[in-house]
C-alpha positions as CSV (number, residue, x, y, z in Angstrom):
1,X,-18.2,7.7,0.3
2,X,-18.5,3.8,0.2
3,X,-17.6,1.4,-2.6
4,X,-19.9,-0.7,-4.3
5,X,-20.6,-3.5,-2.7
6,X,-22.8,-6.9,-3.2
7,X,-24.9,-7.2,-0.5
8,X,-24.0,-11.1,0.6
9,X,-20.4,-10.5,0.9
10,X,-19.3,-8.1,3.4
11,X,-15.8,-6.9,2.6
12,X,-12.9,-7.0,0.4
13,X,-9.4,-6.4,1.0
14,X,-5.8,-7.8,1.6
15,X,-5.5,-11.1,4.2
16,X,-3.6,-13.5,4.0
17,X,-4.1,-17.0,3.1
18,X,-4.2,-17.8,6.6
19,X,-7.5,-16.8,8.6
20,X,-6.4,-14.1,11.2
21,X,-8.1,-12.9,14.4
22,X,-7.2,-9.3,16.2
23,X,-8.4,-8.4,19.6
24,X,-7.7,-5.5,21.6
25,X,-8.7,-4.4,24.6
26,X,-7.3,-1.7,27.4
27,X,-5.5,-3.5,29.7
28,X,-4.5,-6.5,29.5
29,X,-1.4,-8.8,30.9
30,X,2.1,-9.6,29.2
31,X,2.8,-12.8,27.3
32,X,2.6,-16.1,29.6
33,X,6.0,-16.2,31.1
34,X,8.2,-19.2,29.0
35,X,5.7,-19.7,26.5
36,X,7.7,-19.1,23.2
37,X,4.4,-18.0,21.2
38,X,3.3,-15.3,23.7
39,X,5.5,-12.6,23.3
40,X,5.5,-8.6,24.7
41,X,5.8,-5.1,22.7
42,X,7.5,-2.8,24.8
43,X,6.3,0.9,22.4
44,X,7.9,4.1,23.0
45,X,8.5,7.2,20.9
46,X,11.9,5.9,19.6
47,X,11.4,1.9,20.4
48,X,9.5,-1.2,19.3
49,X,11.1,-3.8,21.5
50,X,10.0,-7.1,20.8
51,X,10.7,-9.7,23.5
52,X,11.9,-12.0,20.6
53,X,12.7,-11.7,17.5
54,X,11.1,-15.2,16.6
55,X,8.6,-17.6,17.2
56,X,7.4,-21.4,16.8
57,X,5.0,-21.3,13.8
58,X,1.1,-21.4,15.2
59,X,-1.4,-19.1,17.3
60,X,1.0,-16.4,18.5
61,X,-0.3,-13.3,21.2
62,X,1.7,-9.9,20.8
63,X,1.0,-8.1,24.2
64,X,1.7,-5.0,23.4
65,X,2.5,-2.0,26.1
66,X,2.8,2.0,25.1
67,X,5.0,3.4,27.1
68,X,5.5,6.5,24.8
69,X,3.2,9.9,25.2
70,X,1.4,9.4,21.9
71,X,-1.4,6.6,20.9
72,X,0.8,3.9,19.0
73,X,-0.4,1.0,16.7
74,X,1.4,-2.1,16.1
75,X,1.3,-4.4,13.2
76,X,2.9,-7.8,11.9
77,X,3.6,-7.4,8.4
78,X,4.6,-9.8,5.2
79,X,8.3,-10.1,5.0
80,X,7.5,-7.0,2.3
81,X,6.5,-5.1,4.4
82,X,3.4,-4.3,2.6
83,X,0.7,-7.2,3.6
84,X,-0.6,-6.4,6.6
85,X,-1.5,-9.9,8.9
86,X,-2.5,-8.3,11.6
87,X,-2.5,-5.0,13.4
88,X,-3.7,-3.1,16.6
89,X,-5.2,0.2,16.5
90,X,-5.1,3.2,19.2
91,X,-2.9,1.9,21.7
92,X,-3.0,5.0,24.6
93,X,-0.3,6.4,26.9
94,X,0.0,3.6,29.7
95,X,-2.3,1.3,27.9
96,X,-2.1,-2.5,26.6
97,X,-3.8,-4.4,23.9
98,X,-3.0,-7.8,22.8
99,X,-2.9,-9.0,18.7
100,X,-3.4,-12.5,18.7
101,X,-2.4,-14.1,14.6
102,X,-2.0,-17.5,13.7
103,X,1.5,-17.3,11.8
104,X,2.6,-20.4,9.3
105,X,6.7,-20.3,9.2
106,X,8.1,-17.7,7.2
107,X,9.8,-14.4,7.5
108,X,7.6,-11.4,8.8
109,X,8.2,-7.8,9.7
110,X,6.9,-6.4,13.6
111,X,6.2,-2.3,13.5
112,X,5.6,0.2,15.9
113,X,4.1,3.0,15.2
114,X,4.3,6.1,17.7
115,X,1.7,8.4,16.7
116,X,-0.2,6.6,14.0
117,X,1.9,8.1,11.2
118,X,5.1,7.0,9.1
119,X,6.5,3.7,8.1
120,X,7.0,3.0,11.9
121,X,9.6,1.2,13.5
122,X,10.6,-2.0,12.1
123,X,12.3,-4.9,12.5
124,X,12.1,-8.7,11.5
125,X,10.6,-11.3,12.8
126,X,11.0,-15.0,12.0
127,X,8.8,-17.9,12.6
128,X,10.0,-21.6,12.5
129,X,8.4,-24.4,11.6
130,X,6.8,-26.8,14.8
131,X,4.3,-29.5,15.5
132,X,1.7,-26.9,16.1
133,X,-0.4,-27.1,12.4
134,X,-1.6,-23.8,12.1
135,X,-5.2,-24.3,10.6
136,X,-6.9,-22.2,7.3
137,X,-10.2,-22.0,8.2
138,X,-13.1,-22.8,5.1
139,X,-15.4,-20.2,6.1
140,X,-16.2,-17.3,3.3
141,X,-18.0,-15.0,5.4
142,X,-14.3,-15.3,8.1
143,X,-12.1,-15.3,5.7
144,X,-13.9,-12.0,3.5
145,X,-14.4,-10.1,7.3
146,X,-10.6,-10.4,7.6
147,X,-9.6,-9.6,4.1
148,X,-12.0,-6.9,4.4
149,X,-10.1,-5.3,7.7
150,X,-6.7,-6.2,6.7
151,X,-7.1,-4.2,3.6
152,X,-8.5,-1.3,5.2
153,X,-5.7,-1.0,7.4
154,X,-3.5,-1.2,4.4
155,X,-4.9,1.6,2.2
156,X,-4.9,3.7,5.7
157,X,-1.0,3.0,6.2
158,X,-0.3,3.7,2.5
159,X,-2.7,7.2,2.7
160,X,-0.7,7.9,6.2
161,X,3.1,7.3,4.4
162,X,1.3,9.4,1.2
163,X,0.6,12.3,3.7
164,X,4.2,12.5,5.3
165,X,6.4,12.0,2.6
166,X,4.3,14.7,0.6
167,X,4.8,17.0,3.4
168,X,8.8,16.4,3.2
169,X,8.6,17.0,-0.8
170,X,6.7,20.0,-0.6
171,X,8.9,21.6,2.0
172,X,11.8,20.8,0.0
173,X,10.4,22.0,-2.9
174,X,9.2,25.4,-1.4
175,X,12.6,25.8,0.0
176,X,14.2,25.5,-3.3
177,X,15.9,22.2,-2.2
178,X,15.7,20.9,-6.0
179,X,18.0,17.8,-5.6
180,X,16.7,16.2,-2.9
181,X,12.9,17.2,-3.6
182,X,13.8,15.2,-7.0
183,X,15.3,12.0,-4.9
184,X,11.8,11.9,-2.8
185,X,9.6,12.7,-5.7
186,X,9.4,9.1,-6.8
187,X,9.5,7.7,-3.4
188,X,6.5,9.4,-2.3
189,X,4.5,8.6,-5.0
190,X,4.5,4.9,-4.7
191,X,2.2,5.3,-1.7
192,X,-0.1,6.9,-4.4
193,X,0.2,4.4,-6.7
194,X,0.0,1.6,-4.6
195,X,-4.1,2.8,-3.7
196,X,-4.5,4.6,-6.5
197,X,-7.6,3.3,-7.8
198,X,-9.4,4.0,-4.0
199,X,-8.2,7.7,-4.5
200,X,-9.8,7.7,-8.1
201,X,-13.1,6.5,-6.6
202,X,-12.9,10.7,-5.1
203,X,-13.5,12.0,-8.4
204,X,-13.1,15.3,-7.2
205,X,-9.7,15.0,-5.8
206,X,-8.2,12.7,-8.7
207,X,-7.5,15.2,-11.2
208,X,-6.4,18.1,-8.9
209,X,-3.9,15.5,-7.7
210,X,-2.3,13.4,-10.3
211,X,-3.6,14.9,-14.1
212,X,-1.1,14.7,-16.6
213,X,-0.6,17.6,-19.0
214,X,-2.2,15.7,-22.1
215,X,-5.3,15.1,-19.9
216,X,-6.2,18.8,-19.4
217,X,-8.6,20.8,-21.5
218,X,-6.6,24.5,-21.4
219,X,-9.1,25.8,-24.1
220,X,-12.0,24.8,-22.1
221,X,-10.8,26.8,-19.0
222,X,-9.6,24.0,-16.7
223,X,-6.8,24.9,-14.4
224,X,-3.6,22.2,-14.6
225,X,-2.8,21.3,-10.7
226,X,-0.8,18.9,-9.2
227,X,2.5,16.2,-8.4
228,X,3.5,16.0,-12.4
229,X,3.1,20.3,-12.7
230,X,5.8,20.1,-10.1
231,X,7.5,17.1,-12.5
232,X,8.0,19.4,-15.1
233,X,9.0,22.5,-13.0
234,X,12.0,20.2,-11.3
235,X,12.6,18.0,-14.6
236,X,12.1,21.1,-17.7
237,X,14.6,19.4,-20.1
238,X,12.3,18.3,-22.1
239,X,9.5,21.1,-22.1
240,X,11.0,23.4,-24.7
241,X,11.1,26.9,-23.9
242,X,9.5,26.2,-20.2
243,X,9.9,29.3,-18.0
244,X,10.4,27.9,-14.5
245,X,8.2,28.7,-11.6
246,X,8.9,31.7,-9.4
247,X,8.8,31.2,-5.2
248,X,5.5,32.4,-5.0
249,X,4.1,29.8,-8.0
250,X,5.9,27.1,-6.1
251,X,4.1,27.6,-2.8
252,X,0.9,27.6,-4.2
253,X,1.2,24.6,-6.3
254,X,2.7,22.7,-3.5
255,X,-0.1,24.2,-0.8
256,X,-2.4,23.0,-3.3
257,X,-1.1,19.3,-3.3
258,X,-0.1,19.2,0.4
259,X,-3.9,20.3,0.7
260,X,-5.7,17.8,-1.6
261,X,-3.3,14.8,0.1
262,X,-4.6,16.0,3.7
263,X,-8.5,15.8,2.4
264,X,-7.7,12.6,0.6
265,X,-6.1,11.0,3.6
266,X,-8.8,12.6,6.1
267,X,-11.6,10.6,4.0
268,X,-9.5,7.4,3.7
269,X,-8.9,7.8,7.7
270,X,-13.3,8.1,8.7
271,X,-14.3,6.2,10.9
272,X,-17.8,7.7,10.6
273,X,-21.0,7.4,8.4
274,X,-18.8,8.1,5.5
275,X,-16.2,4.8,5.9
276,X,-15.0,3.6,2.9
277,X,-16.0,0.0,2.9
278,X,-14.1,-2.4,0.4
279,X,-16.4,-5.3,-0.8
280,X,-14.6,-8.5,-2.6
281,X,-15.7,-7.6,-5.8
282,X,-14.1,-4.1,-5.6
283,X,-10.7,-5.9,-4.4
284,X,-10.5,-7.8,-7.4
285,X,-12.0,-5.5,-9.3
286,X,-8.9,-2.8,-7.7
287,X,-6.4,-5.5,-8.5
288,X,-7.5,-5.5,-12.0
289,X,-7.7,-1.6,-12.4
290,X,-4.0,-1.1,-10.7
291,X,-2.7,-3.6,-13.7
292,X,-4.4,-1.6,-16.2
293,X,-3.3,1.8,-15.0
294,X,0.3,-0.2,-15.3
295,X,-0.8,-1.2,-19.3
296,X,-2.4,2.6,-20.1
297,X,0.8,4.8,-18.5
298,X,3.4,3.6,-17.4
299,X,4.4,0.6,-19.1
300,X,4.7,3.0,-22.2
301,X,6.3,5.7,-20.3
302,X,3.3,8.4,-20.3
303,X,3.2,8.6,-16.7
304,X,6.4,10.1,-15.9
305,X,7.1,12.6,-19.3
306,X,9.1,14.9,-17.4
307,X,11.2,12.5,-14.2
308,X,11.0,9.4,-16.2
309,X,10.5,7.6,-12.5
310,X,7.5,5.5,-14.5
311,X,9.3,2.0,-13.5
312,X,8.7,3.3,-9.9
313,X,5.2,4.1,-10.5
314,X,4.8,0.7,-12.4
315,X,6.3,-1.4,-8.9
316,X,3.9,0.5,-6.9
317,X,1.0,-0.4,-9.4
318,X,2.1,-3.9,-9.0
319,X,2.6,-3.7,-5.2
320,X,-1.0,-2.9,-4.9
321,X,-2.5,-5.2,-7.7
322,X,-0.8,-8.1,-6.0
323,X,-1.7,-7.1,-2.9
324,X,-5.1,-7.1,-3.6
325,X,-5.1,-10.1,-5.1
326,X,-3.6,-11.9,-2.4
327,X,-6.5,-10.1,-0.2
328,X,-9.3,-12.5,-2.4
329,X,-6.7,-15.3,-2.5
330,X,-8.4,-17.0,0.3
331,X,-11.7,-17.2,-1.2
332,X,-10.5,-18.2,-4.8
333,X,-8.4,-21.0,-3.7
334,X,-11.6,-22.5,-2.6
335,X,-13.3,-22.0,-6.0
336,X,-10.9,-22.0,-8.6
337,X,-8.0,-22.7,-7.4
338,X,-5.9,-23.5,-10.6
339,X,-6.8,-19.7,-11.5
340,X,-5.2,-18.3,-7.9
341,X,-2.0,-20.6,-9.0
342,X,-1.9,-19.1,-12.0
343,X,-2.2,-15.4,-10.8
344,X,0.5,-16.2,-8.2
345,X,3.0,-17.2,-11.3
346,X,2.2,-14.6,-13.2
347,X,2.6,-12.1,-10.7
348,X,5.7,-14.0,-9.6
349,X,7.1,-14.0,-13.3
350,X,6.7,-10.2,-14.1
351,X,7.9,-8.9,-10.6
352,X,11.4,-10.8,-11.6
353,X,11.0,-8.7,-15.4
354,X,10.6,-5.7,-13.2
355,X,14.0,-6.4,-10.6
356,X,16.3,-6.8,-13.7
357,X,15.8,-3.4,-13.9
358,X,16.5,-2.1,-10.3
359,X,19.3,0.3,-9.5
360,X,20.6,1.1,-6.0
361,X,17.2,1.4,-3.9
362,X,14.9,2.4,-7.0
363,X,14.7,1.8,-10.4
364,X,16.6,3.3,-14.2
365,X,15.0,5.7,-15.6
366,X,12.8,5.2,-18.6
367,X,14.6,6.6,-21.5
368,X,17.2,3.7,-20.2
369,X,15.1,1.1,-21.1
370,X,15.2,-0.7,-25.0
371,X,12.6,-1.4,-27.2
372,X,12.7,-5.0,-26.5
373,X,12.8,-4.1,-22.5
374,X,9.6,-2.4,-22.8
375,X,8.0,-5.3,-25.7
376,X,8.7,-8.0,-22.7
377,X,7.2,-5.6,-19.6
378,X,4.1,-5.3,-21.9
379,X,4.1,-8.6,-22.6
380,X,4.2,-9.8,-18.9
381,X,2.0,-7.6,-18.0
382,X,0.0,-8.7,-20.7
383,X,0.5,-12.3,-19.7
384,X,-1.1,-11.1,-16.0
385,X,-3.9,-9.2,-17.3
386,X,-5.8,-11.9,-18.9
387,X,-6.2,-13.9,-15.8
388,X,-6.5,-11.3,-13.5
389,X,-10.1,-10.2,-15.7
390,X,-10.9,-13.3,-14.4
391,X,-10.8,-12.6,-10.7
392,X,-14.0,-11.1,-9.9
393,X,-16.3,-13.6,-11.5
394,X,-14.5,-16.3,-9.9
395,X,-14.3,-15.0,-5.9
396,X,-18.3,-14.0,-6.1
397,X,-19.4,-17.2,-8.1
């Protein structure tokens, strides 16, 4: 299944401003011995040694050597771990491939990943300011290729983490592990709302995965499946006279989930006739529809009826609308760029709204929040919307 696409642009998806280039190849040798920008990855099952842990700012090479027993990938990340500037796929047992990124200084994140799946192993990296000027190359057609590969890559990672932490809630869930299925439930649910508008575009799969209660047609025969039936079987308080589900009802709901997550995340995953591409306009368009899905549910709390874990949902919503948009950003500083300063305050101005309202690793619950709390997150987001509508006219003017 492919994405809508306009025929002179050839991709979409999350770069960063800087153009990036990613080679691989199957041997190939370590960094140049005392040059500070060529560096070596040293991947094993339990490892991601990197032979610093910074750099001179500029073209830097990552050589990077699996010495594990299962294919690895390696990736330099934002310093939020989420933007993905670079990455190498399919690393084999015994095998090298070099990623070679021109970096800007900043603070960045290197990860290992030992058998393509999981968050990885992570640690920071930081790159300093030098002579070297690391150059932003002009070219659309570059600077869309590599948005368009970078954001692939992300929706893949986010569809990988999706799969595993859904197997860990389901299994806790099954085993009657009630506490700590409730802890993960939110957690593993950002990865779905960070892409959630690529797993929409499987229309099929959507509402077996995420309907809400108020969105199913019981008098017209349709069957209520799902993460939020399991919501309201772990948080019942409100659901008057709920009966809860049995061990056999429990396993069959979560089969069904864990199931509909592995077909989703096989389909993200093709690398055959049926790749999802991701054109420019559906970026910005995607950037767009995660704010909206932020404006429709969860800024007002509908999202979460049962956990009240919405402000969760409504980071991840964020996470992936600003991801997006920094994907595009590229293009649009070269045609409007007062807009792409705009969109980078606004974003900026409701992601601080949305941290005065963290606690511990996550966020308070809903029914914590005041009327006026929830008048200035609609507002915000509000604030961000109207610009944001602009986004796709202005990258394919």
């Amino acid at each position: 299944m492919k994405l809508s696409s306009l025929s002179s642009l050839s991709a979409l998806a999350v770069a960063s401003t800087l153009v990036l280039s990613a080679c691989g190849t199957e041997s190939t040798t370590p960094g140049e011995k005392g040059d500070p920008r060529s560096l070596t990855v040293s991947s094993t099952a339990d490892e991601c040694a990197v032979s610093a842990t910074d750099a001179p700012a500029g073209t830097l090479d990552f050589a990077v050597t699996n010495g594990g027993d299962e294919v690895t990938e390696f990736y330099l990340l934002a310093e939020d771990g989420l933007r993905i500037l670079g990455e190498i796929e399919n690393i084999g047992p015994n095998t090298s491939k070099t990623l070679t990124v021109a970096v800007p200084e900043g603070s960045y994140v290197t990860a290992c990943k030992p058998g393509m799946v999981g968050e990885g192993i992570r640690a920071d990296f930081a790159v300093s300011a030098s002579d070297e000027e690391v150059e932003v190359s002009a070219d659309e057609a570059v600077l869309i290729t590599q948005a368009e590969n970078n954001y692939r890559a992300y929706v893949q990672d986010q569809s990988a983490q999706l799969l595993e932490k859904t197997k860990e809630f389901v299994e806790l869930y099954e085993s009657g592990k009630d506490d700590e299925a409730r802890a993960l439930y939110p957690v593993a649910r950002q990865h779905w709302e960070r892409i959630e508008t690529v797993a929409e575009s499987f229309g099929d799969l959507d509402p077996k995965m995420d309907a809400r209660e108020a969105d199913v047609d019981f008098a017209g025969g349709e069957k209520w499946t799902g993460w939020h039936v399991i919501e309201k079987d772990l948080w019942p308080a409100r659901a008057e006279g709920y009966r809860a589900l049995g061990t056999t009802q429990r396993a069959t709901f979560a089969d069904d989930l864990l199931a509909n997550t592995t077909t989703l995340d096989e389909r993200i995953q093709s690398t055959g006739a049926d790749k999802l591409d991701y054109p420019i306009d559906s970026i910005a368009n995607g950037s767009r529809g995660l704010l909206e899905e932020v404006a429709t549910g969860k800024v007002t709390g509908e999202e979460e009826f049962w956990s009240r874990t919405d402000l969760w949902d409504f980071q991840a919503n964020v996470d992936g609308a600003r991801i997006a948009f920094e994907g595009v950003q590229p293009v649009l500083e070269t045609k409007d760029a007062a807009l792409a300063e705009q969109l980078t305050t606004r974003f900026a101005e409701l992601q601080e709204l949305l941290d005065s309202h963290r606690e511990g690793d996550g966020f308070v619950s809903y029914d914590d929040l005041t009327k006026d709390d929830v008048d200035a997150l609609a507002a915000a987001v509000n604030a961000l919307s109207e610009p944001l509508s602009l986004l796709t006219a202005a990258v394919i003017s």
